[in-house]
C-alpha positions in Angstrom: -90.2 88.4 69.3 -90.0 91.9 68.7 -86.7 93.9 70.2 -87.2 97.2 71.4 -87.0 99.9 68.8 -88.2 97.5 66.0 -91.3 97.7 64.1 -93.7 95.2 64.8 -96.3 93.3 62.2 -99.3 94.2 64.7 -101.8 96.2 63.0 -103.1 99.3 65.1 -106.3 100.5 64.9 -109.2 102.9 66.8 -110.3 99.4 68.2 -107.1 97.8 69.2 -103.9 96.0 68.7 -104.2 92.7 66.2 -101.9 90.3 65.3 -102.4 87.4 63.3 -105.2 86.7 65.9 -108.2 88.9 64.1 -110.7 90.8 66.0 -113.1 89.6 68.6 -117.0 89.4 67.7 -117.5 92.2 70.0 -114.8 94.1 68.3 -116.6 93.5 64.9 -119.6 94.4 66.1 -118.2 97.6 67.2 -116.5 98.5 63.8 -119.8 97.9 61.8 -122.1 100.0 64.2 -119.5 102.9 63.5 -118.5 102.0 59.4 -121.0 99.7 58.4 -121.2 96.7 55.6 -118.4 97.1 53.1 -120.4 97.6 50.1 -121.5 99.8 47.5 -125.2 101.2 47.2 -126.6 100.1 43.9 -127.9 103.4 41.9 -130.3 102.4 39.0 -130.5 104.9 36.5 -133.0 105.1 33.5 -132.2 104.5 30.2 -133.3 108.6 29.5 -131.3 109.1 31.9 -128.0 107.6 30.6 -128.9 109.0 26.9 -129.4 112.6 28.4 -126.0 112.2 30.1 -124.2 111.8 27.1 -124.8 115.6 26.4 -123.1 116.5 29.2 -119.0 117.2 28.9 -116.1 119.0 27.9 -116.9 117.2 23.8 -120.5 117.1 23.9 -120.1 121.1 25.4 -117.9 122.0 22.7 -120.3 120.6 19.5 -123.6 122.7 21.4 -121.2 125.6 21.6 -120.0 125.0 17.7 -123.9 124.6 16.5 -125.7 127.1 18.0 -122.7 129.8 16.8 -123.1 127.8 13.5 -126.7 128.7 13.7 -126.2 132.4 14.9 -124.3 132.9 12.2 -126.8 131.7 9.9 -124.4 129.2 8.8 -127.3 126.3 8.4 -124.8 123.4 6.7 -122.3 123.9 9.2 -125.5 123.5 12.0 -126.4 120.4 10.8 -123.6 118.8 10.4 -122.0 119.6 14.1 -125.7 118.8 14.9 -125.0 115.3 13.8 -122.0 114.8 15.0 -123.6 115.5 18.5 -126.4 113.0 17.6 -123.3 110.2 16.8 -121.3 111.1 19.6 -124.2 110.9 22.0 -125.4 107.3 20.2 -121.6 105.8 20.6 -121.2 106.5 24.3 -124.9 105.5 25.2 -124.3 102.1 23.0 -120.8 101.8 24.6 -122.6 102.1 28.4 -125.6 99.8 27.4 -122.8 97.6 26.4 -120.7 97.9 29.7 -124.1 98.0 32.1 -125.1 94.8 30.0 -121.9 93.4 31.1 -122.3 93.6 34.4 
């Protein structure tokens, strides 16, 4: 019993007022014509795809900055070895998402 002034436990929504009841089918029906399923759309993405992505970010942003001023500079040690550490950054993370997509 709920006193006036108190709180109640009844949810409120756009639908209606629901106790412990639940909602009605019609009531269901109503919420998924306007929200729909809750679930997440599946995106497949290629395995280019996920390699190509690992050159994008602040990290992978900074070593392309670093080489190609290492190679403006004429400075071809220093290029190839921020080169490769781009190469073994991007390897890691696309070995570490195989990993985690394999996983799933």
């Amino acid at each position: 019993i709920v006193m006036e002034g108190e709180q109640s436990d009844i949810q409120r929504t756009s639908i209606g007022d629901h106790g412990r009841v639940g909602l009605t089918n019609d009531e269901v029906d109503k919420i998924l014509e306007e929200v729909g399923f809750n679930e997440l759309k599946y995106v497949e993405i290629s395995t280019l795809q996920l390699f190509s992505l690992q050159f994008y970010g602040t990290m992978p942003f900074i070593l392309e900055a670093a080489f190609i001023l290492a190679l403006g500079i004429q400075s071809y040690i220093d290029f190839a070895i921020i080169f490769a550490m781009l190469l073994c950054n991007a390897y890691l993370g696309f070995h570490e998402e195989i990993k985690a997509k394999d996983s799933l």
